[in-house]
Each structure stands twice: as C-alpha cells, then as structure tokens.
LUMTIPA-386804 format. One record per residue (C-alpha): residue in three letters; residue number from 1; x, y, z. Coordinates in steps of 0.2 Angstrom, whole numbers. Each point is the difference from the previous one (the first is absolute). Layout:
N
{aa->ALA, i->NUM, east->X, north->Y, up->Z}
...
***
This chain:
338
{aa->UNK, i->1, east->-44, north->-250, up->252}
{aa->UNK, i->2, east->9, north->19, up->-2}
{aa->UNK, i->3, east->12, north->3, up->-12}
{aa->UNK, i->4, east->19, north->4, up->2}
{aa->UNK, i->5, east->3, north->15, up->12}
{aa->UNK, i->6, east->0, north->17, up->-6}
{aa->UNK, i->7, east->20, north->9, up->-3}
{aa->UNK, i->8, east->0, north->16, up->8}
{aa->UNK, i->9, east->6, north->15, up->-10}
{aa->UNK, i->10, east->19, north->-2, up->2}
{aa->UNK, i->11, east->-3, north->-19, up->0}
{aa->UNK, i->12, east->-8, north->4, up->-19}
{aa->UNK, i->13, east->14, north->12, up->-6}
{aa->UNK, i->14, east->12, north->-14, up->4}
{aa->UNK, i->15, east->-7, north->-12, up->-11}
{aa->UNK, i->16, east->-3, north->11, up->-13}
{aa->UNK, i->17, east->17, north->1, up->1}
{aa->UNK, i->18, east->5, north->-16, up->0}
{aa->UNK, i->19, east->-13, north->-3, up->-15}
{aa->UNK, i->20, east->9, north->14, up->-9}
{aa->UNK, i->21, east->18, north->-6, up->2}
{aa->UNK, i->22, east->-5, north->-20, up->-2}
{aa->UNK, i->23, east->-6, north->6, up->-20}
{aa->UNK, i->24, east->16, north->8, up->-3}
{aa->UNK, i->25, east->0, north->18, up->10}
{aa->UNK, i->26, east->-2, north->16, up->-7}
{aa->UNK, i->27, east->9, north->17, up->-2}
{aa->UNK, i->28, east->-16, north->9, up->7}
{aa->UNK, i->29, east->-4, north->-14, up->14}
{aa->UNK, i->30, east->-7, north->14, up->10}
{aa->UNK, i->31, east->-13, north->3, up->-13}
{aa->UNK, i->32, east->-7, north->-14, up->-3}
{aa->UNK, i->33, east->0, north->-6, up->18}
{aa->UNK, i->34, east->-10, north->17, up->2}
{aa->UNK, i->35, east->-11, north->-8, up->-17}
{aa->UNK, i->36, east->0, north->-17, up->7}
{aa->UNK, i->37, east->-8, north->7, up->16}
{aa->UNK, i->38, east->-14, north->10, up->-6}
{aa->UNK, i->39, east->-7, north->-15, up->-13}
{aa->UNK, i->40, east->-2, north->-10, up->17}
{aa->UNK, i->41, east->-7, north->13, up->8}
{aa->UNK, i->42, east->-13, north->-1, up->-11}
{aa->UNK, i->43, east->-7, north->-15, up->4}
{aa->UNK, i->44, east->-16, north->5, up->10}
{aa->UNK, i->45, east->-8, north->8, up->-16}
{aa->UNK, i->46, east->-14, north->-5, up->-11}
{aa->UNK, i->47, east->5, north->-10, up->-16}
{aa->UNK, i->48, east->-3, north->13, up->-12}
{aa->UNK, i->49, east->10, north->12, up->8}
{aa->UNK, i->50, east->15, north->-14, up->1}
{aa->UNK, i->51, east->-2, north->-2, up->-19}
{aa->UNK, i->52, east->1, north->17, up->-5}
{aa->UNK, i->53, east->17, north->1, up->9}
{aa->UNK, i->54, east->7, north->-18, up->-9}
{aa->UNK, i->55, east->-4, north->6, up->-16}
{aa->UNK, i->56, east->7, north->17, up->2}
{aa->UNK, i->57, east->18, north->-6, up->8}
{aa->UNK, i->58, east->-4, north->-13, up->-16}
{aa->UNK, i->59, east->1, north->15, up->-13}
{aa->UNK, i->60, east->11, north->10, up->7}
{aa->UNK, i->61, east->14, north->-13, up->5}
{aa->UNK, i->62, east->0, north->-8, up->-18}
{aa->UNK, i->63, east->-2, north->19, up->-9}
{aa->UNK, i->64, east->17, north->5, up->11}
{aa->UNK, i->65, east->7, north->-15, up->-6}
{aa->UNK, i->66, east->-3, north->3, up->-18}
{aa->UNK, i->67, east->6, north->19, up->1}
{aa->UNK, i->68, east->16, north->-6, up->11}
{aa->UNK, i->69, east->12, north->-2, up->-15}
{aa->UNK, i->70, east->-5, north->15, up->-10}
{aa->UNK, i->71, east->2, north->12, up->15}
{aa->UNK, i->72, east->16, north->9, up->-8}
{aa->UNK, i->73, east->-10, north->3, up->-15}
{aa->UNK, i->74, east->-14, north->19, up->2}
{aa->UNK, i->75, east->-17, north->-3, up->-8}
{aa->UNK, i->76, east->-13, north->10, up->-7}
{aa->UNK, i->77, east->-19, north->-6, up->7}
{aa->UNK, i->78, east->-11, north->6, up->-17}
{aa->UNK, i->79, east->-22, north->-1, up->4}
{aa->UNK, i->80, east->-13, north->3, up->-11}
{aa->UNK, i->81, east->-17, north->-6, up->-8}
{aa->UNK, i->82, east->0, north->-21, up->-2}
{aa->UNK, i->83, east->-14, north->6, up->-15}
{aa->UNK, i->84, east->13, north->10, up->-10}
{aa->UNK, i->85, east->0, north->-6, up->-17}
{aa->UNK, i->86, east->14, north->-3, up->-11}
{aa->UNK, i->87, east->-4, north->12, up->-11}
{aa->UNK, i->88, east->0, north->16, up->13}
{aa->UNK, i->89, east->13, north->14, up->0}
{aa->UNK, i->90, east->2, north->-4, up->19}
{aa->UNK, i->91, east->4, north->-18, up->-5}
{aa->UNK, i->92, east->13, north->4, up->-10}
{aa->UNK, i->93, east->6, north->15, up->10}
{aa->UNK, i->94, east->2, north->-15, up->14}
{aa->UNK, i->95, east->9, north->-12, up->-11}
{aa->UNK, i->96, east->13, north->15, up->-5}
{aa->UNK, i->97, east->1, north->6, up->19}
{aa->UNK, i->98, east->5, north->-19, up->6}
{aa->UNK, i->99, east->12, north->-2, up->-15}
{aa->UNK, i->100, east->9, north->16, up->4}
{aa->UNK, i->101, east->0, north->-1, up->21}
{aa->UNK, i->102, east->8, north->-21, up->-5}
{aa->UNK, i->103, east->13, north->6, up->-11}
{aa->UNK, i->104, east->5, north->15, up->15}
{aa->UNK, i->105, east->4, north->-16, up->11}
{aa->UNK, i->106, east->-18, north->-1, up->9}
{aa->UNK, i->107, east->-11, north->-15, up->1}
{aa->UNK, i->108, east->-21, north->1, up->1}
{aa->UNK, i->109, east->-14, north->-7, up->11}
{aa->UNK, i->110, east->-17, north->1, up->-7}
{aa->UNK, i->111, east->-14, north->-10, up->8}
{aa->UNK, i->112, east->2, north->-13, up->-14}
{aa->UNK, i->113, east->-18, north->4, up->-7}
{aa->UNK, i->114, east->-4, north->6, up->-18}
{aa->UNK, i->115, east->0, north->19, up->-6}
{aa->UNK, i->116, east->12, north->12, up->4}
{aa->UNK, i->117, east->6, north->-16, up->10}
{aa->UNK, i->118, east->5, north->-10, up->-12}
{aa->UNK, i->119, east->6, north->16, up->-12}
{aa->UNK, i->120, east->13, north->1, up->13}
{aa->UNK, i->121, east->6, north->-17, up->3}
{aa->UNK, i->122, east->0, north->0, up->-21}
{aa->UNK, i->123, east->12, north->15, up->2}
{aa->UNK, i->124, east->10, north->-5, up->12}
{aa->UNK, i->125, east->1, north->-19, up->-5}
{aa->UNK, i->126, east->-3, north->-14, up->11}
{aa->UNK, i->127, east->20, north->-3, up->6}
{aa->UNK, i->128, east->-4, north->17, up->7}
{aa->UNK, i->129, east->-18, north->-1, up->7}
{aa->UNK, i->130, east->-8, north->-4, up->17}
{aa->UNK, i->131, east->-20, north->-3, up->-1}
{aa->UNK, i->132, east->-8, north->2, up->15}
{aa->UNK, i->133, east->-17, north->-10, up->-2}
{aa->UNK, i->134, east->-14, north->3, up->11}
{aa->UNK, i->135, east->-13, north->-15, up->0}
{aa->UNK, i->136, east->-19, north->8, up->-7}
{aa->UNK, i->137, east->-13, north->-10, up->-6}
{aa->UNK, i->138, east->3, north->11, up->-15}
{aa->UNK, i->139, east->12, north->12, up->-11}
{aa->UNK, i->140, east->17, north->-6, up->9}
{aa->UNK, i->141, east->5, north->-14, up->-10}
{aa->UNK, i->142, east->20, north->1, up->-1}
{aa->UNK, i->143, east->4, north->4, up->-19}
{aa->UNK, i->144, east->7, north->-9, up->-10}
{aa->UNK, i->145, east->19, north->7, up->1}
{aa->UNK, i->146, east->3, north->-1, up->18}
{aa->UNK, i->147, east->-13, north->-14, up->3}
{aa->UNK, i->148, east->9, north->-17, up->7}
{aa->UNK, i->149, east->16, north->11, up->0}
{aa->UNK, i->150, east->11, north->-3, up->18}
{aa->UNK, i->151, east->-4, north->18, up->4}
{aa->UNK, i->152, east->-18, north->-1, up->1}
{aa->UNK, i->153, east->-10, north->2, up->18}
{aa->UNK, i->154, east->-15, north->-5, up->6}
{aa->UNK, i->155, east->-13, north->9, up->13}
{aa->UNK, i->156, east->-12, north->-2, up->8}
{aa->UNK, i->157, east->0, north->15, up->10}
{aa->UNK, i->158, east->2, north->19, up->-9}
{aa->UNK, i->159, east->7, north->6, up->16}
{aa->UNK, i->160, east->14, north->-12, up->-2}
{aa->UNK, i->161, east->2, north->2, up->-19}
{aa->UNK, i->162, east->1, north->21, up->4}
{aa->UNK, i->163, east->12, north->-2, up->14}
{aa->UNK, i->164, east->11, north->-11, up->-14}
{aa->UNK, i->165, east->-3, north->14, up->-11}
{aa->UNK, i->166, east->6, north->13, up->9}
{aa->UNK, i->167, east->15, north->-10, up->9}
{aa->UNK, i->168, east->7, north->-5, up->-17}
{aa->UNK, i->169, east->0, north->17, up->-10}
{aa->UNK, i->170, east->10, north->12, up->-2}
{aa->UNK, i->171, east->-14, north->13, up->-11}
{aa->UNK, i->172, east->-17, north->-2, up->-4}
{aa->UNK, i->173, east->-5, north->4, up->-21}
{aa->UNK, i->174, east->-19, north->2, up->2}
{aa->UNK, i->175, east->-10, north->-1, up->-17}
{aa->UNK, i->176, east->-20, north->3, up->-1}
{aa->UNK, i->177, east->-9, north->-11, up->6}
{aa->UNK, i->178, east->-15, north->-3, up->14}
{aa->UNK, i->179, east->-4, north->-1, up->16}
{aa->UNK, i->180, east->14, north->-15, up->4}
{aa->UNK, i->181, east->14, north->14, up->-9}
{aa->UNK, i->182, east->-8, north->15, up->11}
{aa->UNK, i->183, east->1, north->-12, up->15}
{aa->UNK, i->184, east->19, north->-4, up->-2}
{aa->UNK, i->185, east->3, north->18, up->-6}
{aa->UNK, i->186, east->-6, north->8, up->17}
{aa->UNK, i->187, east->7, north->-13, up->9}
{aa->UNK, i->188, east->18, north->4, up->-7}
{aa->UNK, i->189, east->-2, north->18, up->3}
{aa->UNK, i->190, east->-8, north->-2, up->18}
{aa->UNK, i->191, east->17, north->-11, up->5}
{aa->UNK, i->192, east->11, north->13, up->-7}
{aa->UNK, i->193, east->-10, north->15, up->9}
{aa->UNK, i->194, east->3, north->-7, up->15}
{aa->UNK, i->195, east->16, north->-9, up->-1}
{aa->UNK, i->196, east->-6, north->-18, up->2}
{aa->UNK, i->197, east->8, north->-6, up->-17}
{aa->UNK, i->198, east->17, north->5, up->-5}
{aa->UNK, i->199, east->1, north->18, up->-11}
{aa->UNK, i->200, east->-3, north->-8, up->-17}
{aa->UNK, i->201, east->-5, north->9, up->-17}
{aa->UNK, i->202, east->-17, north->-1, up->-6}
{aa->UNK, i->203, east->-5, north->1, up->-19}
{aa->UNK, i->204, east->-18, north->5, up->-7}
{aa->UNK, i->205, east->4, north->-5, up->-18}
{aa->UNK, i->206, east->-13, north->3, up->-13}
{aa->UNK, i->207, east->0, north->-4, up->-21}
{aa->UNK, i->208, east->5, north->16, up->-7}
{aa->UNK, i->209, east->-12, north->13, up->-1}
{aa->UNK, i->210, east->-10, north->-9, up->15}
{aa->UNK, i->211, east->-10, north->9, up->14}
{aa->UNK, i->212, east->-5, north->-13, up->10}
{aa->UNK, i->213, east->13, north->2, up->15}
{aa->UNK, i->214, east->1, north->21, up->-6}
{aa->UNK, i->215, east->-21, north->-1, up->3}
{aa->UNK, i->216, east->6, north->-9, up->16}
{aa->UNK, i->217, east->14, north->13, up->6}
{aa->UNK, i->218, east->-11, north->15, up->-4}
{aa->UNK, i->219, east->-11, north->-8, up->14}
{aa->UNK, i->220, east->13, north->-4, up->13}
{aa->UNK, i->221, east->3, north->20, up->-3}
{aa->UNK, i->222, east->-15, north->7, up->1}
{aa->UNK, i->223, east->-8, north->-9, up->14}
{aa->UNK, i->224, east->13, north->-8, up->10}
{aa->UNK, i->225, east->13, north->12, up->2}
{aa->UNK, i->226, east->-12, north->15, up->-2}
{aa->UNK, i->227, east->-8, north->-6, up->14}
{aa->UNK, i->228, east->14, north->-4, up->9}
{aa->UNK, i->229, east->-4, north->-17, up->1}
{aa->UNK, i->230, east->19, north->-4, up->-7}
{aa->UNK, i->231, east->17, north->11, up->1}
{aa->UNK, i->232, east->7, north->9, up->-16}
{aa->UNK, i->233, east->16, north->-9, up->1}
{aa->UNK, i->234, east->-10, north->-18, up->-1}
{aa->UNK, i->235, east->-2, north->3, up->-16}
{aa->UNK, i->236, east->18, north->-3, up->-1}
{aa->UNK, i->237, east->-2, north->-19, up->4}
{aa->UNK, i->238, east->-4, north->-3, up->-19}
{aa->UNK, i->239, east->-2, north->4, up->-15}
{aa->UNK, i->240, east->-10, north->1, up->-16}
{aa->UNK, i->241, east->5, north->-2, up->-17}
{aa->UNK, i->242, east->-8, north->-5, up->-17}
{aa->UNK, i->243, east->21, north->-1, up->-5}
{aa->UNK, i->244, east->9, north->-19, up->1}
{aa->UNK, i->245, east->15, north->10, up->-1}
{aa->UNK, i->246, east->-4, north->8, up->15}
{aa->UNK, i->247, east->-8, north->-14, up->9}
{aa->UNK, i->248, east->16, north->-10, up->1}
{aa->UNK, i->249, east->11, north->15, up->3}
{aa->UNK, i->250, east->-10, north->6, up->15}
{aa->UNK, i->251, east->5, north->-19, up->7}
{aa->UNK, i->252, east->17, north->-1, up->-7}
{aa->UNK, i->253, east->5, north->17, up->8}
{aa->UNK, i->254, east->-7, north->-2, up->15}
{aa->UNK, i->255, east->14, north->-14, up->5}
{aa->UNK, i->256, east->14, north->10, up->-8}
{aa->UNK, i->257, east->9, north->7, up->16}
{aa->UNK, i->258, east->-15, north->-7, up->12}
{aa->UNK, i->259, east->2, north->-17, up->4}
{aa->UNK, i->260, east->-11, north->-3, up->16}
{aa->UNK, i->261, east->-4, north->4, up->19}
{aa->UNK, i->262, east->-3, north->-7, up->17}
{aa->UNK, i->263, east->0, north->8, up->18}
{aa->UNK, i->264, east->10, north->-2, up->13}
{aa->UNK, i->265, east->-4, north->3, up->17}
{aa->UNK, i->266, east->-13, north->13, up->-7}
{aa->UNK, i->267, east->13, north->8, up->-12}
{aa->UNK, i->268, east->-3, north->-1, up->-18}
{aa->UNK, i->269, east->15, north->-7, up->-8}
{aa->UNK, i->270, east->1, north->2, up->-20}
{aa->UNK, i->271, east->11, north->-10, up->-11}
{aa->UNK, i->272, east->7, north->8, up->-15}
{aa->UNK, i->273, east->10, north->-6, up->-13}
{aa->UNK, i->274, east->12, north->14, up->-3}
{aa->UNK, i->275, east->7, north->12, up->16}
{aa->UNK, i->276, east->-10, north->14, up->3}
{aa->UNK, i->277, east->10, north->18, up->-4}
{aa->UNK, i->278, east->1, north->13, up->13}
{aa->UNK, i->279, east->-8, north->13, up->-12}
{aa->UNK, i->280, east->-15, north->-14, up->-3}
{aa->UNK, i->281, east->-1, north->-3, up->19}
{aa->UNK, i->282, east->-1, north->19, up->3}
{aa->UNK, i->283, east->-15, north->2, up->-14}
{aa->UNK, i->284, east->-8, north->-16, up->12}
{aa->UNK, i->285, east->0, north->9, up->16}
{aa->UNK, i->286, east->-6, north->17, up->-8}
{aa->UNK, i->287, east->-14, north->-6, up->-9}
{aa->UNK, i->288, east->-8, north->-16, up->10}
{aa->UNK, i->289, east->4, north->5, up->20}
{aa->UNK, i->290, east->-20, north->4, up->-1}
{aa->UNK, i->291, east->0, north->-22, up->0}
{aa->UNK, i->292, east->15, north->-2, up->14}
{aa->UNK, i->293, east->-7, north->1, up->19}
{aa->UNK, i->294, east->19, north->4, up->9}
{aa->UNK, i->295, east->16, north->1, up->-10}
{aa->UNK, i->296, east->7, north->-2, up->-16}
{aa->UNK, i->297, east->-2, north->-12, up->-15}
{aa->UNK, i->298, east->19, north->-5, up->1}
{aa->UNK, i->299, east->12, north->-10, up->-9}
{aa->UNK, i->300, east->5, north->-18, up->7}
{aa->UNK, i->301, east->5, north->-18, up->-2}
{aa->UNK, i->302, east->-8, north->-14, up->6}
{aa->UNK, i->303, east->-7, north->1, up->18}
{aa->UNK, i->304, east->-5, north->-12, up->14}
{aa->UNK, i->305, east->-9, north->-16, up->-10}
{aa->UNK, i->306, east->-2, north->8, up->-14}
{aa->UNK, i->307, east->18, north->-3, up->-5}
{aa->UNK, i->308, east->-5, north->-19, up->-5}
{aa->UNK, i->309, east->-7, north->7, up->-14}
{aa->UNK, i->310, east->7, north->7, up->-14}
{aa->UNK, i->311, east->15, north->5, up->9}
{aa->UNK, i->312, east->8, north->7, up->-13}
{aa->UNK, i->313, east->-12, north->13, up->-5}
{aa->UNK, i->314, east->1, north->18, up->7}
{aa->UNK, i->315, east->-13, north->6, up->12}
{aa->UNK, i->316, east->-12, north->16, up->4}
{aa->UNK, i->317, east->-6, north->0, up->17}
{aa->UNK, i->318, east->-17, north->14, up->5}
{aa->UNK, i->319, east->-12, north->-2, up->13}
{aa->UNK, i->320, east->-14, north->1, up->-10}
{aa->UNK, i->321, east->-17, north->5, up->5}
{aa->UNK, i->322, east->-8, north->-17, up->-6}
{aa->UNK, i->323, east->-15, north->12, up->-8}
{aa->UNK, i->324, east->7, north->8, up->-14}
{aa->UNK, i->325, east->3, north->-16, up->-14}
{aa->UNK, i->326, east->-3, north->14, up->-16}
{aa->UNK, i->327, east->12, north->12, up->7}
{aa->UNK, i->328, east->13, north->-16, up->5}
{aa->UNK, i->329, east->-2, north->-6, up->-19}
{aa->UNK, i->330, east->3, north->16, up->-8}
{aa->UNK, i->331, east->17, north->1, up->12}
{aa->UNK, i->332, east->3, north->-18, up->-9}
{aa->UNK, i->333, east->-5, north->10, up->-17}
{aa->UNK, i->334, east->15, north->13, up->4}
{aa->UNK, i->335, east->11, north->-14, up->5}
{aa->UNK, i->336, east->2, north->-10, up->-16}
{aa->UNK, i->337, east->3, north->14, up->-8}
{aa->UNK, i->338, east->17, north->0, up->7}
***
C-alpha cells in the first residue's frame, strides 16, 4: 500500500505557509519557511545525524529566548580556571572586576562552573548573572549562586554554548586559566581578526603583580608577530593588565562614542553616539586611508536597512578592506576620544 503522494517543491513552500500562518504568523514568515524547509529536507539522514540537529535548534531556540529580554542591556563574558580557589589573588581580582563592570551598567556570563566562574557571578550577583553550563561528567556543576536561577543554560554542545557566548557579549575579561580559557581566548581573537564577531574589547586581567597572561604576551611577541605569523596592529584587539581599574575602563571606554556597526551593501556603516567633528573626520581620513579600498570614511545618517536600527544615531561610512580589524579598532580607539 504506498503512502500519500509526495508535494513538489512549490507544493511544500505552500504549506509551510499555511502551517506558518494557521499557528499565528510571523514577522519573519520568510525565515522560518526557509527554516521549515531545510528541517524537512533532512529527512533522508541517518538518525544520529537528525539528533545532533534537534538538540542544537533545542539549545539555541531556548538560550535566545532566555537572552531576549535582556537585549537592551551590554554584558561582559568573564573565563578562567573552574580550579581557582577562593583564596587566590585572581579569585578576588574576578569578584572586584564583576563588582565594578555591574555597577558601570553591565551584566556577566560565566559558564556557570566554580573558580574564577563562580568569583564572577559572586561579584556581579545573581540578578545580574547569566551561567552558561556545559554538561561534563565532571567539574561543571552549576555553582551555587546562579544554580536553579531563570538565567541558567544548558549544553550539550560546546559549539552551541561558544556561539551563545560570542553572540551575547559585548567584551571578553579573560583570567588565568587552562586549556578550556586558552581555547575561548583564541577563539575570541580569531573572530575579531577576521571580522566574524562584532569589534568588541578583550581584557587579559591578572591579580596584581601577575605574569601569567604577561608570560603569555611576551610569546604572542616574540614568536607570533616576529614571525609574521600575526600583524602588529593585532595586538590592538586586546589588552593586558594586572589593574581592575584598567580592566573595566578599557570596556567602559570603548562604548563611549562607539556604539556598534553593520554593512550595508558592502559599506561599513558605524554608529556613534555623538556627531563626528570635521576636524575629527579630517584626523580619520589622514591617518587610516591605509584600511579604505576607494573613497573616504564620511559622515552620514542612517542608510538603505540600516535605518531600522538605531535611527537615531549618527553614522560613519568607509569601504573597509575587511583585513585590517587592529587598525579598524585603534580608528574606534581615536573615535571615543571625541
């Protein structure tokens, strides 16, 4: 006996829509017919393969959710060692550091665990916490002030839990810490060298008098950019610091005149929060045109989609070369000095 005829392609995008608008509709109905259709899509492969795509559209539909109605508020993403004790200098460096970025309007994500994990989430308090918990047969037990807390996420998956991560934030505060730290660390930086993660800044915060991340910088120096393995202006994605002090105000100051930026077909379109002078956009053109590839960085409003965003906000606009992220962050640099 064969089953119930097969829908052509247009035949399937129509029920999809009528699936779609029968549940209520959606905004973004082109979206999730586009959505829709490659889940079904999927139907020819092997179970495990199925599985690994429901429990990733699981995570990341319920962690969005989660995030939703805190979107108007920046956040600081703090990492380091789950084996920190309490007693440590970079334990209480962390608390002070997550005390100091709450009270300059920021909230914090850790990954929920102990250590410089839980120093943070102590710092910051648990009304201003996010625990990102990934699920180990060992040292990732949520701690106990973000643990059963609204704000607290599951994985499975570290690729999902990193994406969340990065998504979320708007810095990274790295303390010392292992391989897991080191493996967010160069993941953060990677994403900002080649523009696949919004230009953010990224803090190496020791206790004071520390040389773990200086040891660490010394290295990046001497062997990477020596060896031209990295440019000289990546350096200027990050920072390090054994100073809280500095630490928060290398965050704070980096959204002072900055506020965000997109592209629009293929120009990059800068938000600022105060109008640009013409003395300041002058200094711009002289001392970055090495970063444009035809024209000028000019001054603008709002242009073509971008103007649903943020209308209000004055705009820059460059063709940038999409290359040179250390040079575009020391343009930001210049920029909120204004």
């Amino acid at each position: 006996m064969s089953g119930p005829p097969l829908l052509t392609p247009p035949q399937l995008r129509m029920e999809i829509r009528r699936l779609i608008a029968a549940a209520g509709g959606s905004a973004e109905a082109e979206l999730l017919e586009g959505l829709m259709e490659a889940v079904l899509r999927c139907r020819h492969l092997e179970r495990g393969d199925l599985k690994i795509l429901h429990r990733t559209v699981r995570e990341l539909r319920y962690a969005f959710r989660v995030f939703e109605r805190y979107r108007g508020v920046r956040k600081v993403t703090v990492f380091g060692s789950a084996r920190t004790q309490p007693t440590a200098p970079t334990y209480r460096a962390a608390c002070a550091f997550a005390r100091r970025i709450v009270e300059a309007g920021f909230m914090v994500i850790t990954g929920a665990g102990d250590g410089i994990m839980k120093a943070a989430q102590e710092g910051a308090g648990r009304e201003h916490s996010f625990g990102l918990n990934i699920l180990l047969p060992f040292e990732q037990e949520p701690n106990e002030i973000i643990v059963n807390d609204a704000k607290l996420i599951y994985f499975k998956y570290f690729f999902t839990r990193k994406l969340i991560f990065v998504k979320e934030t708007h810095a990274f505060a790295l303390f010392p810490g292992g391989f897991g730290t080191h493996d967010e660390a160069y993941e953060a930086l990677t994403l900002l060298q080649t523009g696949k993660s919004p230009m953010m800044p990224v803090v190496f915060l020791d206790a004071p008098g520390g040389t773990f991340w200086r040891d660490w910088y010394a290295f990046i120096e001497n062997h990477m950019v020596a060896q031209g393995l990295i440019s000289p202006a990546d350096l200027h994605l990050f920072k390090v610091t054994d100073d809280v002090d500095e630490a928060v105000a290398e965050i704070t100051s980096f959204y002072r005149n900055y506020h965000s930026a997109r592209y629009v077909d293929g120009e990059l379109v800068i938000r600022v929060q105060h109008p640009i002078s013409d003395a300041l956009l002058a200094r711009l053109n002289r001392d970055f045109r090495d970063i444009l590839t035809q024209g000028e960085i000019t001054a603008s409003g709002p242009i073509g989609d971008d103007a649903e965003e943020v209308p209000e906000l004055p705009r820059l606009r460059l063709w940038f070369d999409r290359a040179s992220y250390g040079r575009l962050r020391q343009m930001i640099d210049v920029i909120n000095q204004y």
